[in-house]
C-alpha atoms as one frame of an Amber mdcrd trajectory, in Angstrom:
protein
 -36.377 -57.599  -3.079 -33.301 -59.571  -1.489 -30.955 -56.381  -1.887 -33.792
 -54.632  -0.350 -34.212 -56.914   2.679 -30.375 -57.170   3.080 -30.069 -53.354
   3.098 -32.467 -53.219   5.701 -31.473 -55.854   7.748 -28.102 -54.017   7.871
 -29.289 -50.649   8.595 -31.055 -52.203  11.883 -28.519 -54.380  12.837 -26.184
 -51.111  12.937 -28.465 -48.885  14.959 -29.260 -51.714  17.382 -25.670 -51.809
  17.762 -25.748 -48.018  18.472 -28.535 -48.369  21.190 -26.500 -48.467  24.313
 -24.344 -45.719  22.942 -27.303 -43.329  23.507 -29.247 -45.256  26.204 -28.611
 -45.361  30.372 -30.753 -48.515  31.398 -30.959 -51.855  30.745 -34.996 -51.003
  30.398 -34.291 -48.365  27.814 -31.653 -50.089  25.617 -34.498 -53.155  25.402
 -37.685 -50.582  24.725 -35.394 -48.347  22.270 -34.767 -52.118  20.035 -37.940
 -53.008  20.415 -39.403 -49.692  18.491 -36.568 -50.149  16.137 -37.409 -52.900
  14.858 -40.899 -52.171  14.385 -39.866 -49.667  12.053 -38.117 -51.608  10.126
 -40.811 -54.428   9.953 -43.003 -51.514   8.826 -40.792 -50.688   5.984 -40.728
 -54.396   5.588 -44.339 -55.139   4.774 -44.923 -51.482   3.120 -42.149 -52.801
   0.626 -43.559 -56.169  -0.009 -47.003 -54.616  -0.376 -46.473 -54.098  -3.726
 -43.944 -55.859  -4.513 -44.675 -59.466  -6.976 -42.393 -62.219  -6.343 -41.115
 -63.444  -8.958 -41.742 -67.196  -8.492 -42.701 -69.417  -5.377 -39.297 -69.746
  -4.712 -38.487 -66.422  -3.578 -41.674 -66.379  -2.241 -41.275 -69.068   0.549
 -37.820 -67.390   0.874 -39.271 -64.368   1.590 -40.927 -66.357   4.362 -38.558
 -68.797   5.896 -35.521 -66.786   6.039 -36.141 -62.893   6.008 -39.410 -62.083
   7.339 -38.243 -64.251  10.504 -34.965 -62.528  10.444 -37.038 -59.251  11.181
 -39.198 -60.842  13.142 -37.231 -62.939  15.725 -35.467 -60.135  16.794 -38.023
 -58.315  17.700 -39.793 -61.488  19.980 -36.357 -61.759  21.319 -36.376 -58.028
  22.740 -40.051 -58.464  24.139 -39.246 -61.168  25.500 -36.021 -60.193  27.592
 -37.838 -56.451  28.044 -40.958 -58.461  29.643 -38.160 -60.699  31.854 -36.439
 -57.766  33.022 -39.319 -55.496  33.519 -41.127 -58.747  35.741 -37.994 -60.169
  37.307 -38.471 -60.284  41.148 -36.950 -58.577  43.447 -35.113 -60.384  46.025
 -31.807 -62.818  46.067 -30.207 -64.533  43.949 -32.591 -68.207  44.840 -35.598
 -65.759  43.668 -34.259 -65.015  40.354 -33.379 -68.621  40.190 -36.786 -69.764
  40.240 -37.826 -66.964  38.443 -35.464 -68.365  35.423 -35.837 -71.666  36.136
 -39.964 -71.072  35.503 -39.147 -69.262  32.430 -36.815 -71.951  30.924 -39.856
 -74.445  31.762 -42.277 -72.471  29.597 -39.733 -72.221  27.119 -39.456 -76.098
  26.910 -43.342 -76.299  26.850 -43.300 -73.959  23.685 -40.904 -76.394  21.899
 -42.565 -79.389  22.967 -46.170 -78.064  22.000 -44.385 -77.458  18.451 -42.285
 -80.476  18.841 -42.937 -81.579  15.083 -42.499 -78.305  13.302 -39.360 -77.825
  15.529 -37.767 -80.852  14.477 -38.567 -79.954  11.030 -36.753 -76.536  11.030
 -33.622 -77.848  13.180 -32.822 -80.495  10.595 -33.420 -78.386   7.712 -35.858
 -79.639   5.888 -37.557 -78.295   2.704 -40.240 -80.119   1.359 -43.393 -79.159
   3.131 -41.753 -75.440   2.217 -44.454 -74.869  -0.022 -47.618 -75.757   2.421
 -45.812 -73.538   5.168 -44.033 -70.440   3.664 -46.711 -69.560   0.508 -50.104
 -67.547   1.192 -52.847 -69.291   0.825 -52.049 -72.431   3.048 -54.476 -73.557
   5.907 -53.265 -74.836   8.829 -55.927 -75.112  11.929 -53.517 -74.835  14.631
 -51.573 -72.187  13.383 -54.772 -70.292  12.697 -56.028 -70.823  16.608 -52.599
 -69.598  17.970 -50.753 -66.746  15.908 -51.583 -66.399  12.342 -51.729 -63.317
  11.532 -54.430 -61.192  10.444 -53.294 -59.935   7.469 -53.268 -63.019   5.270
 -51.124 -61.197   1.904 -48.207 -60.580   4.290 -48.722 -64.125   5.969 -48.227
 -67.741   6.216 -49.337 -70.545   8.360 -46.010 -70.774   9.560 -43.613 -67.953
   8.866 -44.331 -66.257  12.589 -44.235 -69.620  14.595 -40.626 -69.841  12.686
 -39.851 -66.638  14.057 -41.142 -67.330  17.520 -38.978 -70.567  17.523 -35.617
 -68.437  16.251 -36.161 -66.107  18.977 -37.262 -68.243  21.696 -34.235 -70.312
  21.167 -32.122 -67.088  21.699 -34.008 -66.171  24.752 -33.003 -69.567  25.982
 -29.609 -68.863  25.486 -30.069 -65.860  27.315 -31.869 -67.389  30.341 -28.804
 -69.937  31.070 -26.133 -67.566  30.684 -28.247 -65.194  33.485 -28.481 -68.376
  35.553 -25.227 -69.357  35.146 -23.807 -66.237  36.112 -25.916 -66.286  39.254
 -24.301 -69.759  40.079 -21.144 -68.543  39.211 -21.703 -65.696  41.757 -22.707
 -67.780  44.435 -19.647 -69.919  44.253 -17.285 -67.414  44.126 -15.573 -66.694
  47.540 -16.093 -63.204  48.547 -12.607 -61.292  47.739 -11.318 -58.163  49.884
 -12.283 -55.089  47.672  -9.868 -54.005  45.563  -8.367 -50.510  46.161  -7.164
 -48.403  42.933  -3.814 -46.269  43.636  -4.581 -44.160  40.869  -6.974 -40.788
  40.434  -8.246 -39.607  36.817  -7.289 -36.023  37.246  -7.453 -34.842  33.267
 -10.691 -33.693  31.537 -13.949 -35.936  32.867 -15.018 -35.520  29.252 -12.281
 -37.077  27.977 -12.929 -40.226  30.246 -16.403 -40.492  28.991 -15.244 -40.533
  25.256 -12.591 -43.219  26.295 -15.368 -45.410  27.769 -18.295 -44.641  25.412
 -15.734 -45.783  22.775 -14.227 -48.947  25.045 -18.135 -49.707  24.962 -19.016
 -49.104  21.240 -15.788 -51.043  20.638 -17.280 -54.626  22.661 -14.091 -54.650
  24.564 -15.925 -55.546  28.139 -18.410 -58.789  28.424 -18.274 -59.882  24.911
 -19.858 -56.706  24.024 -22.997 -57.408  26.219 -21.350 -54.613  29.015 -23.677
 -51.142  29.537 -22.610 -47.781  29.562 -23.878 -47.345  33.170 -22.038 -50.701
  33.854 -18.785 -49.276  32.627 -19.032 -45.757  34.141 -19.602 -46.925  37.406
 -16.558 -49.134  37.198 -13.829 -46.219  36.291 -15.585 -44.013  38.431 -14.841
 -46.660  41.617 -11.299 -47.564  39.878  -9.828 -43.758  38.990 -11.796 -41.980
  41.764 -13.837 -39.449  39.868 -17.483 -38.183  39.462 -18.622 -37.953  36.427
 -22.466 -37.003  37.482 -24.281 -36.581  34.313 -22.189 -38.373  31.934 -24.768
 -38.910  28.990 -24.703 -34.860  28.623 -21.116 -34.581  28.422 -21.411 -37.612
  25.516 -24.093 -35.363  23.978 -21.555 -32.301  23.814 -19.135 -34.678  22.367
 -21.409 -35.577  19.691 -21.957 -31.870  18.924 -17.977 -30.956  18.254 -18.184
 -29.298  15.048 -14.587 -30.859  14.323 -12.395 -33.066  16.247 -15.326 -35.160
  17.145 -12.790 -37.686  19.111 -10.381 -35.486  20.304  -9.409 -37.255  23.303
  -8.706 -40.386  21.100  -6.911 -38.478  18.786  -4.623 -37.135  21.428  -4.277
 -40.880  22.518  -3.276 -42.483  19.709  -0.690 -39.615  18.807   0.440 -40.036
  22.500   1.248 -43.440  21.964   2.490 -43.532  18.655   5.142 -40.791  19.787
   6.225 -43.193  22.828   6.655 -45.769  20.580   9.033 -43.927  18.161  10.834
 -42.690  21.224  11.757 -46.555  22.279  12.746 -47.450  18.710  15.011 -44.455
  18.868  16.327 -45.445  22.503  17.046 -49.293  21.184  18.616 -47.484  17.945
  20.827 -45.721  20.079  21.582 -48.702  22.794  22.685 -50.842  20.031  24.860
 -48.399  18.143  26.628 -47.329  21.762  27.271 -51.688  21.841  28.334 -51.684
  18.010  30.985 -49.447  18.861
């Protein structure tokens, strides 16, 4: 079962990493995880359905660690789907508010649950039994979100999982109001103007910046594909209109798939050899 889950786990975690490789909105890359990882909850629960564990040990760790796994992910992208999809228009004090409210209802959450919070943020074990095994009772947990199917549930495994991703979307909430704060501090700069025009193949530009993206290179890897086109087209002064079909002809190449990176990294590698042979020769011409 563990090999299993961890197999899984892996296979999602790669294609969510794919997802704004293929997607062009913020909206999309959120509703595209969100059916991911449905899927693989599905495949989830149709594996443990008849599956035995073999003793209550990997049964509560079934339930504490890797149905939440699964599961807090998948809170996490409602939840930031539902914020974007609701955020307000307006300026920046609007989506302040708008976060600030959010953050409050967060704290409510954690405060409602303060006990059981406490209890999984010190790491405690011994009411493991009573919370991560079928069979347990627990009247709040039954008035709020037990689930319905009872042989793929717990009193507490999906409150767990609501707590893991709630504290994520926390973290997410202050970094978005912090970089509004940031923004409004900022003095306003004159705009930068590039000197220099992209004048080889456009397609070749959107191979270099699907893979700058796929690579994390911009924001910490949190950076769009939109994000990142608009910025060379403003910096190199070029269109490069539908962009997402000229990535789709790149994934059809029947061989040199990454041609343009090829070409780069032979580029590069010949300019390098061409200084080592200019030092070579500088230092023989002072040897002698």
């Amino acid at each position: 079962m563990k090999i299993f889950a961890e197999r899984l786990f892996g296979a999602l975690d790669r294609e969510l990493n794919e997802v704004p490789l293929n997607v062009h909105t913020t909206e999309e890359q959120y509703r595209a995880s969100i059916m991911l990882c449905k899927k693989a909850m599905a495949k989830l629960k149709n594996y443990i359905s008849s599956y035995a564990f073999e003793d209550k040990t990997e049964e509560m760790n079934f339930f504490k660690v890797i149905k939440p796994q699964f599961y807090s992910k998948y809170i996490f992208f409602i939840n930031v789907y539902n914020f974007i999809m609701q955020k307000p228009l307006g300026g920046d004090e609007i989506v302040k508010d708008y976060i600030t409210y959010e953050l409050a209802d967060l704290k409510r959450f954690f405060d409602h649950n303060q006990a059981f919070y406490q209890y999984y943020r010190s790491g405690s074990s011994q009411m493991d039994e009573i919370y991560f095994t079928r069979g347990g009772f627990d009247v709040q947990a039954e008035l709020e979100d037990f689930e319905e199917d009872e042989m793929y549930s717990t009193s507490h495994d999906y409150k767990l999982s609501k707590i893991i991703a709630n504290e994520k979307y926390q973290d997410y909430l202050n970094l978005e109001l912090q970089r509004i704060i940031l923004h409004d501090e900022q003095p306003q700069e004159p705009a930068f103007e590039s000197q220099l025009t992209w004048t080889a193949n456009k397609t070749d530009l959107v191979e270099l910046i699907y893979a700058l993206v796929a690579l994390g290179v911009f924001n910490n890897g949190n950076a769009e594909i939109k994000t990142a086109v608009s910025f060379f087209q403003a910096a190199f002064h070029v269109d490069l209109g539908a962009y997402y079909h000229k990535y789709t002809d790149i994934t059809r190449r029947k061989k040199e798939l990454t041609s343009f990176l090829d070409k780069l990294k032979l580029a590069l590698l010949r300019r390098i050899d061409e200084k080592m042979d200019e030092d070579f020769s500088l230092q023989q011409k002072i040897r002698f």
